[in-house]
Every structure is written in structure tokens, then in C-alpha cells.
mmCIF file as gemmi writes it, N, C-alpha and C atoms, coordinates in Angstrom:
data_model
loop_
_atom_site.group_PDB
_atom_site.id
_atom_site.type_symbol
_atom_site.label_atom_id
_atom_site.label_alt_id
_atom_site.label_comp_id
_atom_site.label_asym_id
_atom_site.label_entity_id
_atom_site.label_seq_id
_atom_site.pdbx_PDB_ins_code
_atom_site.Cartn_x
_atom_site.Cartn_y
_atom_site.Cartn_z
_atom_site.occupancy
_atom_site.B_iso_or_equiv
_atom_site.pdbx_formal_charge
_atom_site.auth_seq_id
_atom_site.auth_asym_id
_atom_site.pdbx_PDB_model_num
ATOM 1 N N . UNK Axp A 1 ? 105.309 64.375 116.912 1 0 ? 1 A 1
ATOM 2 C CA . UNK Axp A 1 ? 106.513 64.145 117.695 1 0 ? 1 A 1
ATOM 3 C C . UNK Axp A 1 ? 106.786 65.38 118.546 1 0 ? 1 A 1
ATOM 4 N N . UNK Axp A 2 ? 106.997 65.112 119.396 1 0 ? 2 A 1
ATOM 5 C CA . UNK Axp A 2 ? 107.458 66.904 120.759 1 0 ? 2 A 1
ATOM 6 C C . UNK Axp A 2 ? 108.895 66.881 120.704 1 0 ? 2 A 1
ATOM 7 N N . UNK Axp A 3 ? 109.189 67.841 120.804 1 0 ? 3 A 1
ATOM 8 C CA . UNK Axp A 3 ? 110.421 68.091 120.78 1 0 ? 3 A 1
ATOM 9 C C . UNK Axp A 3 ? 111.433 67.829 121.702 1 0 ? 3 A 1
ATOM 10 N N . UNK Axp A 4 ? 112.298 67.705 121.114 1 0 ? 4 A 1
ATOM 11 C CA . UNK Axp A 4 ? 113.352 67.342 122.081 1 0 ? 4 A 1
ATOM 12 C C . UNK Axp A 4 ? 114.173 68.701 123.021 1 0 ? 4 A 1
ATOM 13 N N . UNK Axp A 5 ? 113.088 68.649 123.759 1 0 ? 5 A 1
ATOM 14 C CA . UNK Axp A 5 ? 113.78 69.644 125.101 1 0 ? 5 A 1
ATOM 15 C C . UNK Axp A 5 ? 114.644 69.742 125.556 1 0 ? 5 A 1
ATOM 16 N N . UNK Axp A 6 ? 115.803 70.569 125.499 1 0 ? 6 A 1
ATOM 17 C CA . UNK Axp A 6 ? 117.302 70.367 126.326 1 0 ? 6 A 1
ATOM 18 C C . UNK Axp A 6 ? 116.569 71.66 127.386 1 0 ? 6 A 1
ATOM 19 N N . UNK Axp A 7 ? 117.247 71.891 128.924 1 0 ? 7 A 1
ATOM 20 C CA . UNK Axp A 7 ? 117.245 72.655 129.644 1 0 ? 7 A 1
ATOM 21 C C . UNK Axp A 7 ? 117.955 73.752 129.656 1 0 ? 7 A 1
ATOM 22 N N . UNK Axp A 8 ? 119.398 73.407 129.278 1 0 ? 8 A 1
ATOM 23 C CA . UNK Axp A 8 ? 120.976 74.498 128.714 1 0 ? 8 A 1
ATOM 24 C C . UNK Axp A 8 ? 120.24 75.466 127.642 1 0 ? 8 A 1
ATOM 25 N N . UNK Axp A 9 ? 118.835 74.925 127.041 1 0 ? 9 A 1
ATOM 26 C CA . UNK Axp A 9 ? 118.961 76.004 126.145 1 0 ? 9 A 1
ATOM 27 C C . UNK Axp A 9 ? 118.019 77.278 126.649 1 0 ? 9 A 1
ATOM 28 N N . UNK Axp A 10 ? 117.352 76.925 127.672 1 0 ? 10 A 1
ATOM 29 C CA . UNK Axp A 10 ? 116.356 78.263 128.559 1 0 ? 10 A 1
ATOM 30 C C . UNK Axp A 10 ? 117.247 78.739 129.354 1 0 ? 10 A 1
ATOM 31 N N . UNK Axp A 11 ? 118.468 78.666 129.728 1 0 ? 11 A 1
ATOM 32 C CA . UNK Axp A 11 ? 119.465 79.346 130.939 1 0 ? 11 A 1
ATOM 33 C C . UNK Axp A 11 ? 119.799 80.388 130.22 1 0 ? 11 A 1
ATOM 34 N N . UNK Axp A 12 ? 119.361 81.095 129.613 1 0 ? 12 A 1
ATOM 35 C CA . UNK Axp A 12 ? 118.98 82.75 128.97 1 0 ? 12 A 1
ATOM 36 C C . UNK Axp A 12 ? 117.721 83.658 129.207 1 0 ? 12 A 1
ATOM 37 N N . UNK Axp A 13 ? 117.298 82.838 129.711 1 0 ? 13 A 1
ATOM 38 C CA . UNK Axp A 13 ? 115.849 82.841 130.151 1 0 ? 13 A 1
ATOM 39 C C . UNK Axp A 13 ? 115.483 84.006 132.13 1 0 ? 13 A 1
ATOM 40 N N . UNK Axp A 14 ? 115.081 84.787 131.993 1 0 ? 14 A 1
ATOM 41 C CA . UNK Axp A 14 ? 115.35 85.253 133.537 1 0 ? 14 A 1
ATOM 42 C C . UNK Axp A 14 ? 114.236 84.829 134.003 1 0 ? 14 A 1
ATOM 43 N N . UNK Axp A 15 ? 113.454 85.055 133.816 1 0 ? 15 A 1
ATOM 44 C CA . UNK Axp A 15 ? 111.812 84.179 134.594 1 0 ? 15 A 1
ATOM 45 C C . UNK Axp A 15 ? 111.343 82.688 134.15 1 0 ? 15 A 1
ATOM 46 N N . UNK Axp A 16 ? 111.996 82.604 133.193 1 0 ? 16 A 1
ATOM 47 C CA . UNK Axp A 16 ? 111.788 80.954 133.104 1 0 ? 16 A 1
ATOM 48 C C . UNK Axp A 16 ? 112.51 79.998 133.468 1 0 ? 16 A 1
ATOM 49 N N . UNK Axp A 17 ? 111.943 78.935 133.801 1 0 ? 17 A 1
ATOM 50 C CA . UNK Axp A 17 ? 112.86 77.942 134.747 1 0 ? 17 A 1
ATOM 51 C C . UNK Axp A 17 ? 112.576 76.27 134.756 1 0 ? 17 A 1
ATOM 52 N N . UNK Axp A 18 ? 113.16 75.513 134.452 1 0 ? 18 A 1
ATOM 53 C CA . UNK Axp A 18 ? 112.781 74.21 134.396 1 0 ? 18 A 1
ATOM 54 C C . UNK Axp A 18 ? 113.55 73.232 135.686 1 0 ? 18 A 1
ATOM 55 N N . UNK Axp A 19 ? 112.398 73.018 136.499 1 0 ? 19 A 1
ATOM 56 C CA . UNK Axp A 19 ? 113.32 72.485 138.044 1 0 ? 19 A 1
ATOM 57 C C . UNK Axp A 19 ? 112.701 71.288 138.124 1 0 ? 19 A 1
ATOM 58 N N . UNK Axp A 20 ? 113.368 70.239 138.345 1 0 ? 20 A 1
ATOM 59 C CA . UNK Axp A 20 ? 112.621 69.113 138.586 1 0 ? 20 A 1
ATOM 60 C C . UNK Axp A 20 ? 111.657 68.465 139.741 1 0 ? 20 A 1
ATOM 61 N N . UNK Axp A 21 ? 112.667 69.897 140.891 1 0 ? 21 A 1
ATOM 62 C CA . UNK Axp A 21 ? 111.823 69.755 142.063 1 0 ? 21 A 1
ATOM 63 C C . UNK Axp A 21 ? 110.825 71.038 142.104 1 0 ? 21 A 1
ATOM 64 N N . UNK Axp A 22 ? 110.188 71.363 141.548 1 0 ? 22 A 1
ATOM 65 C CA . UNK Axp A 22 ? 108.677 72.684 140.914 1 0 ? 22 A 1
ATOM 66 C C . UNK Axp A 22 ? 108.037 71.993 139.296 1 0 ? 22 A 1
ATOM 67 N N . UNK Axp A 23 ? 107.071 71.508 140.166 1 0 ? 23 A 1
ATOM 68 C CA . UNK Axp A 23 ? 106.003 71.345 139.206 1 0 ? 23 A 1
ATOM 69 C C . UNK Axp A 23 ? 106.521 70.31 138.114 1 0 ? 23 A 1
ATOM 70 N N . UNK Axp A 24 ? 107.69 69.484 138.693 1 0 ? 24 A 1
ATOM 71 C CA . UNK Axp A 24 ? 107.947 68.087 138.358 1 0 ? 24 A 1
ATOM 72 C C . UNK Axp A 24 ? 108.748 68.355 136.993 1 0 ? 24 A 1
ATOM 73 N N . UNK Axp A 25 ? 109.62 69.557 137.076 1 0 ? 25 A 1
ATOM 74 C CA . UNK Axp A 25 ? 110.183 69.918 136.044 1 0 ? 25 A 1
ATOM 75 C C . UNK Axp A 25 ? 109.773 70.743 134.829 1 0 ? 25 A 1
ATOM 76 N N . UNK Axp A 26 ? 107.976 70.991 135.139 1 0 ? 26 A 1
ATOM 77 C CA . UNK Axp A 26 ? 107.514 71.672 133.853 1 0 ? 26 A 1
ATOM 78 C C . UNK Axp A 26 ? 107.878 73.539 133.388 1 0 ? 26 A 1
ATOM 79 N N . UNK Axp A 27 ? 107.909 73.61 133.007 1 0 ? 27 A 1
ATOM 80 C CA . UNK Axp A 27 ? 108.411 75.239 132.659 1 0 ? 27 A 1
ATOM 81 C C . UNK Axp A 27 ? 107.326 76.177 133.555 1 0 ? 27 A 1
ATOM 82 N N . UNK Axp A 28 ? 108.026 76.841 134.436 1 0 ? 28 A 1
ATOM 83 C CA . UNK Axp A 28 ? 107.299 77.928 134.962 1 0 ? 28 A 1
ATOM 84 C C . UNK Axp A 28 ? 108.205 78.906 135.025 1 0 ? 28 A 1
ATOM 85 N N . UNK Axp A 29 ? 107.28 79.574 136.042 1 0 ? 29 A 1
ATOM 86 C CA . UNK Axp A 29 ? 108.031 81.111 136.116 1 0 ? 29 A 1
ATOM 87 C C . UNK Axp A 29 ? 108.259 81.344 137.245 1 0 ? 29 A 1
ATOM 88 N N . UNK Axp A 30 ? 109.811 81.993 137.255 1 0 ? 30 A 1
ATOM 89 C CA . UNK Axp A 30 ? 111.132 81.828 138.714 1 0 ? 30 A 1
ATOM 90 C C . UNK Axp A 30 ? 110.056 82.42 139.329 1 0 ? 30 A 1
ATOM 91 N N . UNK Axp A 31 ? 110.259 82.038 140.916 1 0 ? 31 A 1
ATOM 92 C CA . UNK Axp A 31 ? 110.037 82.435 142.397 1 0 ? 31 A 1
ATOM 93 C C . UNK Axp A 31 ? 108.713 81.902 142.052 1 0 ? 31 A 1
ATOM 94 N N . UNK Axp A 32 ? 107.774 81.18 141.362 1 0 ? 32 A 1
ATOM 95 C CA . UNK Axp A 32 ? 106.039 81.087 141.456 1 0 ? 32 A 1
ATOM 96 C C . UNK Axp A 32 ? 105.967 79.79 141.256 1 0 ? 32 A 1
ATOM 97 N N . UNK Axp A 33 ? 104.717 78.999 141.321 1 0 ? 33 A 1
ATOM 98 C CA . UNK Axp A 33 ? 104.419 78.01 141.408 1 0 ? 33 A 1
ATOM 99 C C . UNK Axp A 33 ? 103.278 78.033 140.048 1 0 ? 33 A 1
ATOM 100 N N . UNK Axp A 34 ? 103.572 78.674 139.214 1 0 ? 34 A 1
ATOM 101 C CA . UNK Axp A 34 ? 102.939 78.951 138.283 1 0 ? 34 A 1
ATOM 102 C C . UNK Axp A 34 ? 103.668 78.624 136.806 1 0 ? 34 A 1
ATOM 103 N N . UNK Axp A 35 ? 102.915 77.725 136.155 1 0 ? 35 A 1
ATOM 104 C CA . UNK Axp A 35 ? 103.696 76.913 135.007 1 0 ? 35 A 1
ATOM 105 C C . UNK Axp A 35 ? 103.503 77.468 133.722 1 0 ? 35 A 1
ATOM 106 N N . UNK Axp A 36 ? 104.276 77.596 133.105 1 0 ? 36 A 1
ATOM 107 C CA . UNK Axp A 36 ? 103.867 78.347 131.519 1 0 ? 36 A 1
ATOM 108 C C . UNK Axp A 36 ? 102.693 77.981 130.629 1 0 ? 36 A 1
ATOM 109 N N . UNK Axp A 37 ? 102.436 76.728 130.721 1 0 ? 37 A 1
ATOM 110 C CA . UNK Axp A 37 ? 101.233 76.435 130.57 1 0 ? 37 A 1
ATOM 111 C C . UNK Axp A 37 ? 100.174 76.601 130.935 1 0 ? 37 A 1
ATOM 112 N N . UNK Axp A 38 ? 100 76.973 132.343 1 0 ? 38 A 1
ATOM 113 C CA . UNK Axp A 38 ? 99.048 77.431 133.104 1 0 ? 38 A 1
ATOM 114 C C . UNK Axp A 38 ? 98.93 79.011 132.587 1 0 ? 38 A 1
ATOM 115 N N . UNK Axp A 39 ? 99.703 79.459 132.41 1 0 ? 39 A 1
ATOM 116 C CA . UNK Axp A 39 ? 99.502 80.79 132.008 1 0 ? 39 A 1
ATOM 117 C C . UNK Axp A 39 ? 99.078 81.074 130.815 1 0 ? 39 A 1
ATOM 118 N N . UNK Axp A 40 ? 99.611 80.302 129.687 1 0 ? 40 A 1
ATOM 119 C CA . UNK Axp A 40 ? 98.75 80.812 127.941 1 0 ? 40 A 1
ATOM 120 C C . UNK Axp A 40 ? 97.543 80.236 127.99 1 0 ? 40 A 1
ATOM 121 N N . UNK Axp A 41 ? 97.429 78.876 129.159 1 0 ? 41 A 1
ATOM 122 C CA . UNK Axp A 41 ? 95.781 78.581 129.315 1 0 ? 41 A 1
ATOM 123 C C . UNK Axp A 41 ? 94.986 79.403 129.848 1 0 ? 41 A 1
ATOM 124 N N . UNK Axp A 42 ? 94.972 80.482 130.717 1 0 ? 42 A 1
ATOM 125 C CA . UNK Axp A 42 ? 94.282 81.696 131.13 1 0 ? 42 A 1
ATOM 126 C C . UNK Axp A 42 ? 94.356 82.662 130.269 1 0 ? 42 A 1
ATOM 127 N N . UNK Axp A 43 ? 95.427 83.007 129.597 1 0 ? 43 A 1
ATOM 128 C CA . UNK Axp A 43 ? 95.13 84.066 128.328 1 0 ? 43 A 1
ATOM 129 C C . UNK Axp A 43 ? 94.449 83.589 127.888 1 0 ? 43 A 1
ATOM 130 N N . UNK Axp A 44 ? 94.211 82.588 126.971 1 0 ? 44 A 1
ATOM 131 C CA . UNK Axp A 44 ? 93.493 81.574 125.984 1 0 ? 44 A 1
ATOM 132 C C . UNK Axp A 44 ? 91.806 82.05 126.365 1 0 ? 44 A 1
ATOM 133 N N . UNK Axp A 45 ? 91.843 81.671 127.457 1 0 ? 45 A 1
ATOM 134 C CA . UNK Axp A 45 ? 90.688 81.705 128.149 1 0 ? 45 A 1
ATOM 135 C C . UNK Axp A 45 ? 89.951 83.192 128.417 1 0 ? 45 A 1
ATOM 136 N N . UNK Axp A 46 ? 90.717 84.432 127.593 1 0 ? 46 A 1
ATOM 137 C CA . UNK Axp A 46 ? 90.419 85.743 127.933 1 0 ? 46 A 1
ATOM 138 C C . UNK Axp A 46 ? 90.582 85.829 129.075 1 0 ? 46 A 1
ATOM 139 N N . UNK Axp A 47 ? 91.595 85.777 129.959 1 0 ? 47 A 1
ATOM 140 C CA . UNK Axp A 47 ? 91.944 86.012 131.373 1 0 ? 47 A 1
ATOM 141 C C . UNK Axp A 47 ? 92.901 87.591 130.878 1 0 ? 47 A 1
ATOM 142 N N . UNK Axp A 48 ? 93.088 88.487 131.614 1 0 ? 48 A 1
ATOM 143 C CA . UNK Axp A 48 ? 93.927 89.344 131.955 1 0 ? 48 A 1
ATOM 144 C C . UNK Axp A 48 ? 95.409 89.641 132.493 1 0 ? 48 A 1
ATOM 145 N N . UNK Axp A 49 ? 96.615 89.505 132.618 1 0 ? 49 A 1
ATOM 146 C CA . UNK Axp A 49 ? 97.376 89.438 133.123 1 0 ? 49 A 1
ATOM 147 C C . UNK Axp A 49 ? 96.791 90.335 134.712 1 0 ? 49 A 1
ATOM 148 N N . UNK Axp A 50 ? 96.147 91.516 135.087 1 0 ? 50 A 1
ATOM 149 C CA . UNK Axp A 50 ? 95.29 91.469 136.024 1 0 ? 50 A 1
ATOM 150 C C . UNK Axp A 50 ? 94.769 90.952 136.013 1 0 ? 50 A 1
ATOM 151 N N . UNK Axp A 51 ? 93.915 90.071 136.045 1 0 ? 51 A 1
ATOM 152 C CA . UNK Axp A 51 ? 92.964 88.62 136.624 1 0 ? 51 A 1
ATOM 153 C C . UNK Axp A 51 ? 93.618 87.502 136.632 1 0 ? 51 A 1
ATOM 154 N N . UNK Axp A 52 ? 94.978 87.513 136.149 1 0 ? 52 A 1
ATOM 155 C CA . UNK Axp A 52 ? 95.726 85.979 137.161 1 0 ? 52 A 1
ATOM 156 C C . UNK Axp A 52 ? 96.009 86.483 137.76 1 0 ? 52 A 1
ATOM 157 N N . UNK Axp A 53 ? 97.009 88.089 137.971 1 0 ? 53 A 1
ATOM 158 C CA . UNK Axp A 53 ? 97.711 88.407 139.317 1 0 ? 53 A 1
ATOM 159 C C . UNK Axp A 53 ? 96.523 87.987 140.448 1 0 ? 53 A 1
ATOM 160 N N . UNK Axp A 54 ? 95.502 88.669 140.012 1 0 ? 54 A 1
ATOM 161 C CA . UNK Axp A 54 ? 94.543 88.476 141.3 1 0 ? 54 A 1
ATOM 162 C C . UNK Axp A 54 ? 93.727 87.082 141.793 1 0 ? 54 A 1
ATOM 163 N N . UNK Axp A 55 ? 93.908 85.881 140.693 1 0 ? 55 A 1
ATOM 164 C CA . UNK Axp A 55 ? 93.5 84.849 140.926 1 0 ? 55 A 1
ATOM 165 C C . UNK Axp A 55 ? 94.239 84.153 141.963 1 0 ? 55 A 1
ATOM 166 N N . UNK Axp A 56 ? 95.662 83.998 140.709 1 0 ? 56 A 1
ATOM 167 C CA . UNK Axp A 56 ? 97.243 83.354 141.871 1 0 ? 56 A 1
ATOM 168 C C . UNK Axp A 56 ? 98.01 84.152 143.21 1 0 ? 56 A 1
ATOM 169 N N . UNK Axp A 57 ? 97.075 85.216 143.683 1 0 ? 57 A 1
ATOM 170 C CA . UNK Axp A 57 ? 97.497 86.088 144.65 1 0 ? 57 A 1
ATOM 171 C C . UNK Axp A 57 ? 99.062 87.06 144.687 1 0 ? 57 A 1
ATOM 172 N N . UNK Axp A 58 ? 98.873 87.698 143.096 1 0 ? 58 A 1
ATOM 173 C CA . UNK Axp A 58 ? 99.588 88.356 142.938 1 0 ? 58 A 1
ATOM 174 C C . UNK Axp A 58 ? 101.116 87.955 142.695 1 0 ? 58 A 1
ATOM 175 N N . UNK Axp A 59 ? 101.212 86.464 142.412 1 0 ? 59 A 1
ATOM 176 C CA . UNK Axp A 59 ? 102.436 85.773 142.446 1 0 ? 59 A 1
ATOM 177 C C . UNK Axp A 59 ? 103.223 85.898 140.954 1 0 ? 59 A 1
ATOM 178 N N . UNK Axp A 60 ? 102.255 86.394 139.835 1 0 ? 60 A 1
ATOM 179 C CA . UNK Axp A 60 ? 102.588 86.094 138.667 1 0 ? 60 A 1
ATOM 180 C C . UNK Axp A 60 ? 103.237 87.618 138.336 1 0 ? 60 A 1
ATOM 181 N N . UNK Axp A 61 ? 104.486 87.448 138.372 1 0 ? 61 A 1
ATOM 182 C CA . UNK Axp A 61 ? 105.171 88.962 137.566 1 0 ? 61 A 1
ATOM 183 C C . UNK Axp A 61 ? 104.9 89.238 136.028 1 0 ? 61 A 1
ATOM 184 N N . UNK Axp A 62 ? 104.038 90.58 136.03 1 0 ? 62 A 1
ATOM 185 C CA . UNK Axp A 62 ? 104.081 91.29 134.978 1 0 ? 62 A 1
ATOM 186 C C . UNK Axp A 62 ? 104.893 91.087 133.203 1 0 ? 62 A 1
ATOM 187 N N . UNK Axp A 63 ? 106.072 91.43 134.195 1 0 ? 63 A 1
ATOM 188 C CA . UNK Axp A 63 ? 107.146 91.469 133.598 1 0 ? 63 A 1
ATOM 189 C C . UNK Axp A 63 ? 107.94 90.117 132.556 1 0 ? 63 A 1
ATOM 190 N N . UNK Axp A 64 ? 106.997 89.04 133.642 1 0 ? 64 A 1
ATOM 191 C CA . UNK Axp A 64 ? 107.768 87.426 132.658 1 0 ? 64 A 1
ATOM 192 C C . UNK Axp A 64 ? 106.256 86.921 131.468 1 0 ? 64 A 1
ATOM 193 N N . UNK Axp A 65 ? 105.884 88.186 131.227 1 0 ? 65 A 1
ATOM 194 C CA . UNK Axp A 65 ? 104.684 87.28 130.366 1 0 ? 65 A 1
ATOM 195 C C . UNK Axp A 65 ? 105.568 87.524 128.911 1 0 ? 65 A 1
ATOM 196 N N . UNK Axp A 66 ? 106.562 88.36 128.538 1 0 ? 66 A 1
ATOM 197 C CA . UNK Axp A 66 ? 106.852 88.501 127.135 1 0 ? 66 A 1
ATOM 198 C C . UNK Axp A 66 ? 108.308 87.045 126.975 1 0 ? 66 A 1
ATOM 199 N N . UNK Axp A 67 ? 108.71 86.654 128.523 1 0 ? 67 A 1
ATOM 200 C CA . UNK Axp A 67 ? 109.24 85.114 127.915 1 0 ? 67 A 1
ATOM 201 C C . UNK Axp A 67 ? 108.326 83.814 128.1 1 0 ? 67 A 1
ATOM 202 N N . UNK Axp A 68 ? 107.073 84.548 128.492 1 0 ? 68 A 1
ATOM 203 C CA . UNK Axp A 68 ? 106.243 83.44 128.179 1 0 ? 68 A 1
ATOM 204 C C . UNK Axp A 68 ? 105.852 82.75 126.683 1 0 ? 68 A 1
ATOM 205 N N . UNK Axp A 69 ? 105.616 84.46 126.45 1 0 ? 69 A 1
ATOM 206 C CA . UNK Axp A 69 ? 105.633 83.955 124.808 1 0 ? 69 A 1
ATOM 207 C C . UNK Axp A 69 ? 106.825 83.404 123.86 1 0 ? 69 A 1
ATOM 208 N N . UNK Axp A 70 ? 108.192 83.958 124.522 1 0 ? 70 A 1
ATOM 209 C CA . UNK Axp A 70 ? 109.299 83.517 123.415 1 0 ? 70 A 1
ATOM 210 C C . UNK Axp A 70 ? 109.385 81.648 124.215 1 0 ? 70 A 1
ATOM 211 N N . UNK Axp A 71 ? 109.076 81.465 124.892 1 0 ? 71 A 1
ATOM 212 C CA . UNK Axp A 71 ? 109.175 80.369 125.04 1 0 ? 71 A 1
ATOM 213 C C . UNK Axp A 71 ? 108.139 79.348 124.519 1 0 ? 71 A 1
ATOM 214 N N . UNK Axp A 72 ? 107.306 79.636 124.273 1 0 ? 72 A 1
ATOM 215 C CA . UNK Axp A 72 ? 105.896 79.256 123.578 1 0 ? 72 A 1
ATOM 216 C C . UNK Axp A 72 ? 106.073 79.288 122.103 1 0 ? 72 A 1
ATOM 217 N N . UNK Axp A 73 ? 106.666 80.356 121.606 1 0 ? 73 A 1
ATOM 218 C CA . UNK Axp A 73 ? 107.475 79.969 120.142 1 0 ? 73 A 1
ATOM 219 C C . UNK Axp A 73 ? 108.831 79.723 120.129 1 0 ? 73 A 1
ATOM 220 N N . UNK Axp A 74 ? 109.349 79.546 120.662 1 0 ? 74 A 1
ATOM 221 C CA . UNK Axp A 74 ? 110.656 78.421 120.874 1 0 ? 74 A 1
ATOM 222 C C . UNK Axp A 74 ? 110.39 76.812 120.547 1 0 ? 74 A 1
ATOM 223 N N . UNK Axp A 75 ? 109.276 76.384 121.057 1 0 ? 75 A 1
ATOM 224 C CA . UNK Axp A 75 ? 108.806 75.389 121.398 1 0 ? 75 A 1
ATOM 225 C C . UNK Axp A 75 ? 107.89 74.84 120.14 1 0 ? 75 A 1
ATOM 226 N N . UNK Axp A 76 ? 107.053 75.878 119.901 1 0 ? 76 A 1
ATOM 227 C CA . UNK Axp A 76 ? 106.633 75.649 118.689 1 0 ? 76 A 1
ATOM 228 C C . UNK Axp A 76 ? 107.168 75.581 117.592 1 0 ? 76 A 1
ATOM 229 N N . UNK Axp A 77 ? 108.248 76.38 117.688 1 0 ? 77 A 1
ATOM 230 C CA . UNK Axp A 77 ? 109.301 76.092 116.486 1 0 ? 77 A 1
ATOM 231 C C . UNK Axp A 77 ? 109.737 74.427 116.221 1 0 ? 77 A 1
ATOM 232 N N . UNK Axp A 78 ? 110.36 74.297 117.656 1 0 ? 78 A 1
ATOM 233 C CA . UNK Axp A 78 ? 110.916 73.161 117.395 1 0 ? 78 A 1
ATOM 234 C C . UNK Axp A 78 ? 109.964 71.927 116.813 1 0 ? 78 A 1
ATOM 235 N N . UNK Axp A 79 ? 108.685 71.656 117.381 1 0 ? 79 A 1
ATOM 236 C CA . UNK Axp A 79 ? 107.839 71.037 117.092 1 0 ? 79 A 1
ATOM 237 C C . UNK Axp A 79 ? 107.732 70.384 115.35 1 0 ? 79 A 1
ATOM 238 N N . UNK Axp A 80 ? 107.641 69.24 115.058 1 0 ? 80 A 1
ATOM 239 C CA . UNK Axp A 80 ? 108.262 69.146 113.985 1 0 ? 80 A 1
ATOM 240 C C . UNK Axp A 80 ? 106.939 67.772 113.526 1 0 ? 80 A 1
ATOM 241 N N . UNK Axp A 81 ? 106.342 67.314 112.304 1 0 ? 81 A 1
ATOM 242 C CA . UNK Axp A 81 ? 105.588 66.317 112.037 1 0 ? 81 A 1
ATOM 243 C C . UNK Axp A 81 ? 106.03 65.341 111.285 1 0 ? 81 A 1
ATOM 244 N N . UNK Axp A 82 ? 106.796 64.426 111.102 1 0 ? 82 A 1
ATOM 245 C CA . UNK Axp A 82 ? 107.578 63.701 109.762 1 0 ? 82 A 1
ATOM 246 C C . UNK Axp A 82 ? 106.576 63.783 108.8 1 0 ? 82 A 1
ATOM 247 N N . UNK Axp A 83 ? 107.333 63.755 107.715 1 0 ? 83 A 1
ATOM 248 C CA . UNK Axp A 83 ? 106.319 64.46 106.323 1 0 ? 83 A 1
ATOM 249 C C . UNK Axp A 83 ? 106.673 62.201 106.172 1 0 ? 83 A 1
């Protein structure tokens, strides 16, 4: 079962952003066209936070990869399996 996503609860969030008009609402990161998912899939992948800046043309701030992760265990938290 996925969790039940409210939006009110990332508006604590400074680089993360859920817009319906960017990337059809999926979680990315403010001012980029770059989705949170897209991003732990390039870590995953042994990518560098230098080697996306330089892939996505420098669009991906530094600085929003540590709410990448609280949002990635936010999410996982919620995530739940009926026993």
C-alpha cells in the first residue's frame, strides 16, 4: 500500500516541492526540473552529486540533497504492508 501523501506536510521543506504543474506533481527540487526520484536513482547508480550537477547542467543545488534524503525517509516511514 503507498502512502497516503498530504502536500501541507512538505511546506517545511525549502527545496522540496510538490506542483502539479512540474513534473505532474511529483516531488522535486524548487527552481529545477529535477524530481527526487530522479535523483536517489543517480546516487543509486554511483553517480556523484558532481556528475548530476554536470549531467543536468548544473541545475541541481548542492545544498537540497540532505532533504532529499529526509524526504525519502519520510516516505519510507510512512509506507506501511497490512500484516
Amino acid at each position: 500500500m503507498l502512502p497516503d501523501w498530504q502536500p501541507a506536510a512538505y511546506k517545511n521543506y525549502r527545496w522540496i516541492v510538490a506542483d502539479p504543474e512540474l513534473l505532474g506533481g511529483t516531488l522535486a527540487i524548487r527552481g529545477t526540473r529535477l524530481s527526487v526520484a530522479l535523483i536517489l536513482e543517480c546516487l543509486s547508480n554511483g553517480m556523484t552529486v558532481e556528475n548530476i550537477n554536470e549531467s543536468f547542467g548544473n541545475s541541481f543545488p548542492p545544498e537540497s540533497l540532505r532533504e532529499v534524503f529526509l524526504v525519502a525517509a519520510e516516505l519510507s516511514e510512512a509506507f506501511h504492508v497490512a500484516a
